[in-house]
Legacy VTK file of the C-alpha trace (Angstrom):
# vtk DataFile Version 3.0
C-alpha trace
ASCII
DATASET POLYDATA
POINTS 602 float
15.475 -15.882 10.587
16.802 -19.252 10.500
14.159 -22.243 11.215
14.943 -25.608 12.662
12.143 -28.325 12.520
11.894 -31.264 14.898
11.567 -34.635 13.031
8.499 -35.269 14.029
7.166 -32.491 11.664
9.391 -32.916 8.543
6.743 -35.057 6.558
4.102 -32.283 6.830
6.629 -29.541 6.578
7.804 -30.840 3.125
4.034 -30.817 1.949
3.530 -27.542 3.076
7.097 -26.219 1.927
6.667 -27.583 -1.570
3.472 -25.892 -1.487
5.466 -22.851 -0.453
8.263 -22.694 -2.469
6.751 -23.425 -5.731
4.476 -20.243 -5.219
7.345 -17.756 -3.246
9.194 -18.999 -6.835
6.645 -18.116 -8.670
5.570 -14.876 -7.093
9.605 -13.352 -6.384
10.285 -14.169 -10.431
12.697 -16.895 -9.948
11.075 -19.740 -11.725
11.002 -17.265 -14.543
14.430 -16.632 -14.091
15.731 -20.295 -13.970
13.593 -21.766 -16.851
12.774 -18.522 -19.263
9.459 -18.779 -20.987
9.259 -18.274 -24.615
5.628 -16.837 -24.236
6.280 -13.117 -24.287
2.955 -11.491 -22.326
1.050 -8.452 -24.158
1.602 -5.339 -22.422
-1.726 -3.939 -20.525
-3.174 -1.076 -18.756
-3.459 -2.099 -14.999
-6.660 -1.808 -13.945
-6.981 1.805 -12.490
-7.007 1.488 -8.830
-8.908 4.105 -6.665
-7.714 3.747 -3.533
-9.125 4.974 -0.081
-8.942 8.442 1.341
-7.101 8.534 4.850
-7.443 10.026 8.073
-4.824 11.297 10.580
-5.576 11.908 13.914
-3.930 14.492 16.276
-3.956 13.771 19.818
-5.804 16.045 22.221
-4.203 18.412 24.615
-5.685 16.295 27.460
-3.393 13.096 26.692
-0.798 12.394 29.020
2.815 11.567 28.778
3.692 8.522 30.122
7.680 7.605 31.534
9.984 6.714 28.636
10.387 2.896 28.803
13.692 2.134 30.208
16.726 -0.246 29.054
16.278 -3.103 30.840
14.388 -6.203 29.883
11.615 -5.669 31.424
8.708 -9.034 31.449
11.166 -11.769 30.914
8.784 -13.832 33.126
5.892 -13.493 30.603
5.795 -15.925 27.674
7.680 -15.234 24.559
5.747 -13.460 21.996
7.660 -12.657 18.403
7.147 -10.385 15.741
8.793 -10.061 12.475
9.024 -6.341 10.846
10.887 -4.857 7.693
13.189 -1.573 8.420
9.858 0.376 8.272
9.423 4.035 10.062
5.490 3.646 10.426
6.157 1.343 13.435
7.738 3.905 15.166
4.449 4.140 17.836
5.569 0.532 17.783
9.028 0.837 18.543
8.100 3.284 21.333
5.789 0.646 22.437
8.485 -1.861 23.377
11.098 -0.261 24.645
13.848 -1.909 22.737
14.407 -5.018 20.491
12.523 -7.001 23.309
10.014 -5.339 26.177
11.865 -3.605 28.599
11.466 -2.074 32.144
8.544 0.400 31.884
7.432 -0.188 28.919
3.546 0.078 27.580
3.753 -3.903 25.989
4.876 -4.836 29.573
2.282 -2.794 31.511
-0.262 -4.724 29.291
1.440 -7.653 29.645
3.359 -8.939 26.538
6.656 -9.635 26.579
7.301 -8.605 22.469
10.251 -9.238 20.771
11.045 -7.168 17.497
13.332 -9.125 15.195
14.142 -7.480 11.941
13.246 -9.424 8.375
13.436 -7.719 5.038
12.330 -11.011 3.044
8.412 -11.514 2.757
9.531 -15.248 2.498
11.241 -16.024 5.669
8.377 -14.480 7.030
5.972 -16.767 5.625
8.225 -19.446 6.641
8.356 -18.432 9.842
4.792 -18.475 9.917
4.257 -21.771 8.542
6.565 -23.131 11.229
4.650 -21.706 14.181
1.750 -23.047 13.383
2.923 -26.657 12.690
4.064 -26.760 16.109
0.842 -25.289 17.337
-0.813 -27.674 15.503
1.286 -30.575 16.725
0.007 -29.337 20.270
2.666 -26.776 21.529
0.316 -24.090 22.895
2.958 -21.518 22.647
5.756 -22.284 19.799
9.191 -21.511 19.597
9.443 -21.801 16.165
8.522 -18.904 14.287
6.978 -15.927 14.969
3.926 -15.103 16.566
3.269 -11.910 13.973
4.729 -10.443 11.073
4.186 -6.884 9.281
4.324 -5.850 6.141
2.541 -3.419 3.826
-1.444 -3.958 3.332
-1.787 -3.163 -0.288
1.020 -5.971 -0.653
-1.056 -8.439 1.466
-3.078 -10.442 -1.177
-0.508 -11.973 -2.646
1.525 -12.522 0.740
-1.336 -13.995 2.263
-2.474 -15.666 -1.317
1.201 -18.144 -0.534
1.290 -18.601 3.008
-2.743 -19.555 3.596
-2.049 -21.883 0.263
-0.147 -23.642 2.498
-1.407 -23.074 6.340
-4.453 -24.243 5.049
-3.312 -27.858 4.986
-2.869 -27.241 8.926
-6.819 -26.983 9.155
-8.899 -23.764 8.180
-8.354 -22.383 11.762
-4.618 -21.688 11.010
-4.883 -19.370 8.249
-2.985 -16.226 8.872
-5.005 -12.979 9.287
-4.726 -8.928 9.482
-5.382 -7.979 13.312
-4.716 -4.284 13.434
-1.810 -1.778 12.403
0.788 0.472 13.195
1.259 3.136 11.165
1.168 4.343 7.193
3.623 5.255 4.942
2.942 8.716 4.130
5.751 9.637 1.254
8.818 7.277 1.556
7.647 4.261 -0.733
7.428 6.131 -4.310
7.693 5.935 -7.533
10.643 8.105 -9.109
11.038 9.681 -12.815
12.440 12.612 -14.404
10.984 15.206 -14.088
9.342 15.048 -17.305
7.529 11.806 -16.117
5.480 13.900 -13.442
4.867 16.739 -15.876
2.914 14.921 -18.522
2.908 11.383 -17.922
2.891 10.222 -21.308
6.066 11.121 -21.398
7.227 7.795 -19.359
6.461 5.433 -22.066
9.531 3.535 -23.210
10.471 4.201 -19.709
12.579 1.604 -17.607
12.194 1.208 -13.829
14.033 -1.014 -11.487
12.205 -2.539 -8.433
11.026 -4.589 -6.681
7.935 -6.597 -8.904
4.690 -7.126 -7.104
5.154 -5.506 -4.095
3.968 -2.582 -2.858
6.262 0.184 -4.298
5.568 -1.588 -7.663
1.905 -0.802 -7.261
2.345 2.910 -6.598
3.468 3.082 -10.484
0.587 0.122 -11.479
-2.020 2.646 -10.108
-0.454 6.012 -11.499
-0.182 4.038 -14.765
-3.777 2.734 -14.516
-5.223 6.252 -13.516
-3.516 8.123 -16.703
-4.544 5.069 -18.864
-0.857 4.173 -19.920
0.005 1.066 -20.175
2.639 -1.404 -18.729
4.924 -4.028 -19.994
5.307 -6.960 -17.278
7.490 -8.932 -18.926
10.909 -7.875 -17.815
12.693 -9.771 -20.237
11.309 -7.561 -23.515
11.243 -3.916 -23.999
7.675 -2.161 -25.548
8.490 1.344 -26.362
4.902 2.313 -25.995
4.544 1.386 -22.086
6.657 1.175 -18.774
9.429 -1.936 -18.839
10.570 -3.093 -15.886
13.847 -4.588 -14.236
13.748 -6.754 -11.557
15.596 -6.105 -8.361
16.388 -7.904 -5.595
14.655 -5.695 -2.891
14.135 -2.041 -2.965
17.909 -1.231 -1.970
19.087 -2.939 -5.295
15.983 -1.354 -6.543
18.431 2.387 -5.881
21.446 0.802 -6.317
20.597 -0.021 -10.071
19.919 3.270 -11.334
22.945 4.865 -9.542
24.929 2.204 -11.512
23.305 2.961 -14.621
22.383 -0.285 -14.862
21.380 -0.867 -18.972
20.536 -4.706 -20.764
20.359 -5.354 -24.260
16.318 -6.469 -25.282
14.327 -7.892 -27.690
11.641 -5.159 -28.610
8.178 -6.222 -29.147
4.629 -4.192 -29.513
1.106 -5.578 -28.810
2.981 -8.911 -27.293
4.555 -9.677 -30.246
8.698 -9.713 -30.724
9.493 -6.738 -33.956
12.422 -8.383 -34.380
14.919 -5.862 -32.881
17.102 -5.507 -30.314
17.197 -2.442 -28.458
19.686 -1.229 -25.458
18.123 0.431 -22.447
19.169 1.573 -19.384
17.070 2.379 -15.792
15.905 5.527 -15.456
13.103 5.030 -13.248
12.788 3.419 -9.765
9.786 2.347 -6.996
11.619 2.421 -3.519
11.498 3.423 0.158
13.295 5.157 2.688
16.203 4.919 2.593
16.463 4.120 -1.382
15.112 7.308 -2.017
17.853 8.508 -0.298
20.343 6.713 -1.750
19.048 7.450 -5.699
19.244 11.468 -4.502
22.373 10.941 -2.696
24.850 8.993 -5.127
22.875 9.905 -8.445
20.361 12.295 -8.669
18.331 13.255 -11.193
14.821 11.671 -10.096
11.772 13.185 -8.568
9.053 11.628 -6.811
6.496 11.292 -9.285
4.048 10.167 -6.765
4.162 8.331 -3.858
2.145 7.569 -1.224
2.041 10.768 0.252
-0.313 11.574 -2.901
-2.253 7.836 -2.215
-1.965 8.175 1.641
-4.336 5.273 2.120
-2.604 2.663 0.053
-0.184 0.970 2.230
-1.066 1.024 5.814
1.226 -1.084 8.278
-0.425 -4.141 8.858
-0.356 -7.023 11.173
-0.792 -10.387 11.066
-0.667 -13.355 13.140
-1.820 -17.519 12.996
-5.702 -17.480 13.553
-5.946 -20.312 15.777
-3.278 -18.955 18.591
-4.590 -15.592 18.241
-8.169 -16.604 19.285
-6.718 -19.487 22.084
-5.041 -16.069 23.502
-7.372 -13.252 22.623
-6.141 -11.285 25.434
-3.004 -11.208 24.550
-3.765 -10.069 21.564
-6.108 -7.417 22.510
-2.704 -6.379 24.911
-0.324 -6.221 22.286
-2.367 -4.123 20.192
-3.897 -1.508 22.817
0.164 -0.991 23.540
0.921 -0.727 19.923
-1.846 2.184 19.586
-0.572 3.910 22.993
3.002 4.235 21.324
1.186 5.856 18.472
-0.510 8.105 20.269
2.421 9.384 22.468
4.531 9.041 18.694
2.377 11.931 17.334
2.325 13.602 20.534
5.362 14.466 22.197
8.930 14.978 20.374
10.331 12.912 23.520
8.746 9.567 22.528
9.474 10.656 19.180
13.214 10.878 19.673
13.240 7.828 22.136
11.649 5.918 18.898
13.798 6.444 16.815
16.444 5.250 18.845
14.652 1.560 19.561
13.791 1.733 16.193
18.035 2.158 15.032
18.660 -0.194 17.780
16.301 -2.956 15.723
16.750 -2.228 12.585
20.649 -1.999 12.593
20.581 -0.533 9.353
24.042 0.882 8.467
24.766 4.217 8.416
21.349 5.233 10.087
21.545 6.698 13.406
18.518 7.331 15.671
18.574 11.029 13.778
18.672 9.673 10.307
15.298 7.740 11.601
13.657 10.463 13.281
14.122 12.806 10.371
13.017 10.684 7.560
9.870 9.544 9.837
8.631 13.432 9.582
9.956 13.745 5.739
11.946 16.202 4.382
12.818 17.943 1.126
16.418 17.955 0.114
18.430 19.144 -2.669
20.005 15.795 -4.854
23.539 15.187 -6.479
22.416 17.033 -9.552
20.471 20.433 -7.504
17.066 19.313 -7.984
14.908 19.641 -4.471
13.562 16.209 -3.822
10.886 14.795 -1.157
12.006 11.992 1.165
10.974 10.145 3.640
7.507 10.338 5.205
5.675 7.920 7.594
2.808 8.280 10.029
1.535 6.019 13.125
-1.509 4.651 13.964
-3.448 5.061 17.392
-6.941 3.125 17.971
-8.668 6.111 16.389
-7.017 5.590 13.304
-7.564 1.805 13.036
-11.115 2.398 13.123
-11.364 4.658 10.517
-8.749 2.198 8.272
-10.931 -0.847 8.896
-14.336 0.615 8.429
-15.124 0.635 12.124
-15.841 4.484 12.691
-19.555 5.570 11.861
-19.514 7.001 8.178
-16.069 5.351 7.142
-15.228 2.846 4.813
-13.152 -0.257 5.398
-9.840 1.565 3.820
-7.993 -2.022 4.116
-10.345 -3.711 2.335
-10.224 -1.603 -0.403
-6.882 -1.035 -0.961
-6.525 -4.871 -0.378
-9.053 -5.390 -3.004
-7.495 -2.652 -5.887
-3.734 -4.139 -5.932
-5.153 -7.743 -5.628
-6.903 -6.926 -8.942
-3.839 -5.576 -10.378
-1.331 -8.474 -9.624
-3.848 -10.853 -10.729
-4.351 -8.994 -14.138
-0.656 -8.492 -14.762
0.477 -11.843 -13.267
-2.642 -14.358 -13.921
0.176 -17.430 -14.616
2.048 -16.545 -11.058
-0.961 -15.041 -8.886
-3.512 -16.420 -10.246
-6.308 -15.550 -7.332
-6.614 -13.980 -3.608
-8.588 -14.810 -0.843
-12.062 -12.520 -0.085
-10.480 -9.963 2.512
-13.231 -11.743 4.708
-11.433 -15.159 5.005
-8.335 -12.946 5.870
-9.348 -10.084 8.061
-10.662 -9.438 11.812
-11.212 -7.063 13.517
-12.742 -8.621 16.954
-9.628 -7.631 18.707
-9.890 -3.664 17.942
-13.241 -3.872 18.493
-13.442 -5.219 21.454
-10.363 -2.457 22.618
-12.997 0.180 21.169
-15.382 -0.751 23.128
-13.668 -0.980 26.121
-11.868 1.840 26.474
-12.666 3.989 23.117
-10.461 5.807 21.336
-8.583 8.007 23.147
-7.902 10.790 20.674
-10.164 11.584 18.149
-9.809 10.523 14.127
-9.590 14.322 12.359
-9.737 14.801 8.618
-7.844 16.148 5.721
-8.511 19.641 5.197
-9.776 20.419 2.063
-11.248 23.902 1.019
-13.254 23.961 -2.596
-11.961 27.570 -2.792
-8.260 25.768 -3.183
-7.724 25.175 -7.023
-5.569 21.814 -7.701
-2.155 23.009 -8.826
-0.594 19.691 -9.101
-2.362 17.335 -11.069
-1.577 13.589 -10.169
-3.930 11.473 -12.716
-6.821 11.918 -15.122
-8.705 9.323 -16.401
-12.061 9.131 -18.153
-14.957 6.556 -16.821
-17.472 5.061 -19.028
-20.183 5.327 -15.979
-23.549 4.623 -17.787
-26.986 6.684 -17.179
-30.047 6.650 -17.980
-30.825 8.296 -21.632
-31.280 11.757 -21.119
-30.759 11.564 -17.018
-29.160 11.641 -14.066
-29.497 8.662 -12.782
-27.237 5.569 -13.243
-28.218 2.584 -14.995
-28.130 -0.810 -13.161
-25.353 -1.848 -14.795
-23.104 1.158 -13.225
-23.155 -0.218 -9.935
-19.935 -2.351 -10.972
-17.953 0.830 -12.066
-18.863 3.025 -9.160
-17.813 0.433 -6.907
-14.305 0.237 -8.570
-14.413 4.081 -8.901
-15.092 4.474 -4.885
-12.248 1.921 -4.293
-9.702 3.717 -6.107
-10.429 6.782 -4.808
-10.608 6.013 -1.300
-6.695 4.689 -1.799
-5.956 8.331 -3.380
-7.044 10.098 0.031
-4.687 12.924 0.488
-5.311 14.103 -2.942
-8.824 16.843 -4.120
-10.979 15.425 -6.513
-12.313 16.981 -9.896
-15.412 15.263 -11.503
-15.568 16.720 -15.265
-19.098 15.910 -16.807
-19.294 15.563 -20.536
-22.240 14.443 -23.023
-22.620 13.599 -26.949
-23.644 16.351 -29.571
-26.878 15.157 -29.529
-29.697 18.092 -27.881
-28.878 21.984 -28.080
-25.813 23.094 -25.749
-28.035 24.455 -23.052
-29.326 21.107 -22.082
-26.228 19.281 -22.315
-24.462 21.289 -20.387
-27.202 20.972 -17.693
-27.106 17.540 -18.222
-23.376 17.053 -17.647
-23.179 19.015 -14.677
-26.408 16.677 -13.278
-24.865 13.384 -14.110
-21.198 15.060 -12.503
-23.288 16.369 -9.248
-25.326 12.386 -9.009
-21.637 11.023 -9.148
-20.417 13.487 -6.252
-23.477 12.563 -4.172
-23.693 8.902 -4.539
-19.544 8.979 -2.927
-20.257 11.243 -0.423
-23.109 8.924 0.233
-21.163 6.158 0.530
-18.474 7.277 2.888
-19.029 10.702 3.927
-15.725 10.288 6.526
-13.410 10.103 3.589
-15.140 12.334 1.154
-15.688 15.437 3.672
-17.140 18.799 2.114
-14.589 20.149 -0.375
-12.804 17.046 -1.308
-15.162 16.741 -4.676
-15.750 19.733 -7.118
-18.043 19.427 -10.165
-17.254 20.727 -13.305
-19.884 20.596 -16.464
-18.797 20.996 -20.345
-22.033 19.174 -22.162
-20.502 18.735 -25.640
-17.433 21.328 -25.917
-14.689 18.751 -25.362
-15.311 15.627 -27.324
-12.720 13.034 -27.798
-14.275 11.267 -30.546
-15.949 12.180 -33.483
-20.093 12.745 -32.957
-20.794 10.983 -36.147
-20.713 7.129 -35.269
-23.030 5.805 -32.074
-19.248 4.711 -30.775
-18.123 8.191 -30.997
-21.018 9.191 -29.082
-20.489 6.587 -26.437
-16.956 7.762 -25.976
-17.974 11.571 -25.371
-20.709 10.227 -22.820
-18.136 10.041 -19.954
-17.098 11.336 -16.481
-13.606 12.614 -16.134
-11.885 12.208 -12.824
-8.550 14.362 -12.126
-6.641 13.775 -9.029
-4.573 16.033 -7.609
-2.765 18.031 -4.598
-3.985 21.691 -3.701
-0.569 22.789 -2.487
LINES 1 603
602 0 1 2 3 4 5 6 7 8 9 10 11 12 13 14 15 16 17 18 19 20 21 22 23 24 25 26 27 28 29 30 31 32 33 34 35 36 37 38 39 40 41 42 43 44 45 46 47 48 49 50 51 52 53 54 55 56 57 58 59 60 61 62 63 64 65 66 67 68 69 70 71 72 73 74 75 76 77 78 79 80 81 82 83 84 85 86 87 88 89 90 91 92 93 94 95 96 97 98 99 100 101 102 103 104 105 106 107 108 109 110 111 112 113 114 115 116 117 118 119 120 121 122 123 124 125 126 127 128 129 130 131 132 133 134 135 136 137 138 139 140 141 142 143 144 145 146 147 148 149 150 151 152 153 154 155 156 157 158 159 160 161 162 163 164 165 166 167 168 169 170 171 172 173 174 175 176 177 178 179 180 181 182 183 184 185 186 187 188 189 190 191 192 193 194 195 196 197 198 199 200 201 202 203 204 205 206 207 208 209 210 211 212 213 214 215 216 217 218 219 220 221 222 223 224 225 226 227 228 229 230 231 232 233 234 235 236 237 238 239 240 241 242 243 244 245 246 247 248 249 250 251 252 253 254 255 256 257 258 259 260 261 262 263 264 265 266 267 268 269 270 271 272 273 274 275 276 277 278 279 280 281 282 283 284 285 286 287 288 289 290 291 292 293 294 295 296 297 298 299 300 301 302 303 304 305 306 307 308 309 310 311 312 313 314 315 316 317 318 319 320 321 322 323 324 325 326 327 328 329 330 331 332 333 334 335 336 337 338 339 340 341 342 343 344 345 346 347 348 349 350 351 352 353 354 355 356 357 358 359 360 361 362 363 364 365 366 367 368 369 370 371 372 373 374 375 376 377 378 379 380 381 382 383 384 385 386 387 388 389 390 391 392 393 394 395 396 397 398 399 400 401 402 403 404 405 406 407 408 409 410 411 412 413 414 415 416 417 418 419 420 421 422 423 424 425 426 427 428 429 430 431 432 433 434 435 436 437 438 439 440 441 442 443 444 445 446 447 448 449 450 451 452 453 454 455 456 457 458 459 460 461 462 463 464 465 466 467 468 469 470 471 472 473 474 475 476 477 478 479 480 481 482 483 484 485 486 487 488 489 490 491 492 493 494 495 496 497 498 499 500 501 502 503 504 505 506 507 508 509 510 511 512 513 514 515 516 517 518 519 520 521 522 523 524 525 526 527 528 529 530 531 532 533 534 535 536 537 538 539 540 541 542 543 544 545 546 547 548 549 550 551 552 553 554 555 556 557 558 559 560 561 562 563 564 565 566 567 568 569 570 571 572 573 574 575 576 577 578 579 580 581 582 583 584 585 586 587 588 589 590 591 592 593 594 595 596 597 598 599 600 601
């Protein structure tokens, strides 16, 4: 979206630009790209990231149908209000919302009065841009800009380092004009993955040496950080240099370029280094790995083949809810119109998961928006529910796969049903941590979600109308065995000697521990007690299956919403499964452990 800037504002546009720039060049790679560094960065084990457990809601028989929204603009008499959005299916309560590119006749943003326009932008900086240009003029005392947009979406877990460049630079505004989440519209629930042979997802050592093509630091990226961090395998993040032992990376463009390599077979020639350090040879690889979305997952099984989804966020269905965000200061000068926009936004998602009608009349706004070529309103609609399709080379493959989001289900993301952790703020948190680690020289820090997060306006819905459906559950029987195992990972969570209970210096593991698993919330989970040699079998076994049963309660404790009955299973072996030698007080400390597998039932 193209910006123009009166004169008047050039001299604190170029201070906040160069602000800008110099970190969108930094975070998108292309500093590194123009001036290459000779430093070549050890490759690391992201920090394992357990990420929220997620609700769905279904909507009650009792809900209504309302009209469709017609063709027509419908509030053209209201004031402008704009909103910038990727080609993303879990806006598709959204989409419904509107009634077209902008309100129209009949729809639910005009009945609440909000007269929304949709305007399509794939690139994270044009939207901070755009941001940045709304609220200079809002600064420089137009209450309403034209300049800009109002809101932007993009995915949460990809929010820290969004919101790490653009508040760099709204800050200079004043403290009041720092951009902030407000609510969301939807999940995606399978279409951003991470794809490998089929090898990869079988036993996940196997994708070491591997090379993947996406898009870096951005949410599909950190589905493949957190599968790498939860089956302690490391990654390289210098895509210049190739480490045999850990995933390499190619940088793409977006996440169509992201497809569009691996069909092509894309290879480079590459120094080869281990532990950070350059062997001396020069190795030629070639992509056979990619993190993508819908519909780059169907282009890789389309015009290639030979990928599966090795996970995706249909396994982490909590990591990368839809989120909005708008300039703090205009949002609170015009809290009802806030308030407005969002109560329509969770309407459309109810009707969304509802009725097929509002479905099908979605995914037609949402074609008419996006103008993506080659996508009809069908090609939408089906990819919304997710499907699984046979590729170029016969293997079945899962695409697609979005949800919405209704007030219900913003409650339970943002921590604001009884019993429920703040889902955002942990996912927020767990691929903050991981940029940061893998990135330090380009993202160096994040704001607290605090400074970057409220939730007034969904509150104050909630309490005015409630939720009109009611937040269920995943089901999840104990009876069910996992048959597909996703991740396991030991944790060094410290007890007391010869009890249960955790030492105080736990607290900062279980804390991660609950974080990542929260993010993983469509998956069971299996907590595998083990002890040292040390005591007769009897009583280590009791012991392990003690420490295993604290480490069950104290989640379930935590959030009992997102760890319902069934979720957790215990399992005790005391000493039978040691993984390093009882003979050495470090061997000992090793075998001490709790071993967490993740992994789908079905």
């Amino acid at each position: 979206m193209a910006v123009k800037i009166e004169k008047g504002g050039w001299i604190l546009i170029f201070l906040i630009g160069a602000a800008l720039v110099g970190y969108t060049l930094n975070k998108y790679g292309l500093i590194e790209r123009i001036m290459p560094s000779a430093q070549v960065r050890e490759s690391s084990v992201p920090k394992r990231a357990d990420l929220p457990d997620a609700s769905t809601t279904s909507a009650p028989a009792g809900l209504t149908a309302v009209p469709l929204p017609g063709d027509n603009p419908g509030c053209g008499n209201l004031p402008d209000v704009r909103m910038l959005v990727w080609a993303w299916n879990a806006q598709m309560g959204a989409m419904f919302a509107n009634g077209g590119p902008r309100a129209t006749s009949g729809s639910l943003t005009c009945q609440h009065n909000v007269n929304l326009q949709f305007v399509r932008e794939d690139d994270p900086g044009k939207m901070q841009e755009a941001l940045i240009a709304f609220a200079t003029d809002l600064k420089g005392g137009v209450r309403n800009p034209s300049k800009g947009a109002h809101f932007v979406a993009i995915m949460g877990d990809g929010s820290a380092s969004f919101l790490k460049g653009v508040n760099d630079a709204l800050r200079r505004l004043g403290s009041d004009y720092t951009a902030k989440v407000v609510g969301s519209a939807g999940y995606s629930r399978g279409e951003d993955k991470f794809m490998g042979p089929q090898a990869w997802k079988t036993n996940p050592s196997s994708s070491r040496g591997g090379l993947v093509s996406g898009y870096l630091r951005d949410g599909d990226w950190n589905i493949a950080q957190k599968w790498l961090g939860d089956n302690g395998l490391c990654n390289n993040p210098d895509e210049k240099t190739y480490d045999p032992n850990c995933l390499n990376w190619v940088a793409a463009s977006d996440y169509i370029d992201a497809a569009q390599k691996y069909v092509a077979n894309y290879c480079e020639d590459r120094a080869v280094v281990a532990k950070g350090k350059k062997t001396g040879e020069t190795k030629r690889v070639c992509v056979n790995g990619v993190v993508t979305w819908t519909p780059g997952d169907v282009t890789v099984a389309s015009k290639r083949g030979g990928l599966v989804s090795v996970v995706s966020t249909k396994e982490y269905s909590s990591q990368m809810p839809n989120v909005i965000i708008g300039v703090d200061k205009w949002m609170r000068d015009n809290r009802p119109s806030v308030e407005n926009l969002l109560q329509a936004v969770f309407e459309g998602g109810d009707q969304v998961k509802a009725y097929s009608a509002a479905l099908d009349h979605a995914a037609k706004i949402s074609s008419a928006v996006y103008r993506e070529a080659g996508a009809d309103p069908a090609y939408w609609e089906r990819y919304f529910r997710g499907v699984v399709e046979k590729d170029k080379q016969g293997l079945m493959v899962e695409l697609g796969g979005s949800s919405v989001n209704n007030l219900a289900d913003n409650l339970l993301l943002f921590g604001l049903a009884p019993g429920s952790a703040n889902l955002f703020a942990a996912t927020y948190q767990v691929f903050g941590d991981i940029v940061v680690a893998q990135y330090p020289d380009l993202v160096p820090s994040y704001y607290p979600v605090s400074q970057i997060l409220d939730t007034s306006y969904i509150d104050a819905i909630s309490r005015r109308s409630g939720p009109i459906t009611q937040a269920t559950q995943p089901k999840f029987e104990a009876s069910q065995p996992i048959r597909q195992v996703v991740s396991r990972r030991a944790w060094q969570i410290t007890f007391e000697t010869g009890r249960a209970s955790f030492t105080p210096g736990a607290q900062q593991d279980l804390e991660q521990m609950l974080r990542d698993l929260l993010v993983a919330g469509a998956t069971a989970i299996e907590v595998h007690g083990h002890t040292d040699s040390v005591g007769s079998a009897d009583t280590n076994r009791t012991l392990s299956e003690a420490r295993a049963f604290a480490l069950k309660n104290w989640l379930e404790a935590k959030a009992p919403v997102n760890f319902p009955a069934g979720r957790i299973r215990v399992f005790s072996h005391g000493a039978d499964n040691p993984v390093a030698p009882n003979s050495t007080p470090e061997g000992r400390a090793q075998n001490r452990r709790v071993e967490i597998v993740l992994g789908t039932t079905s």
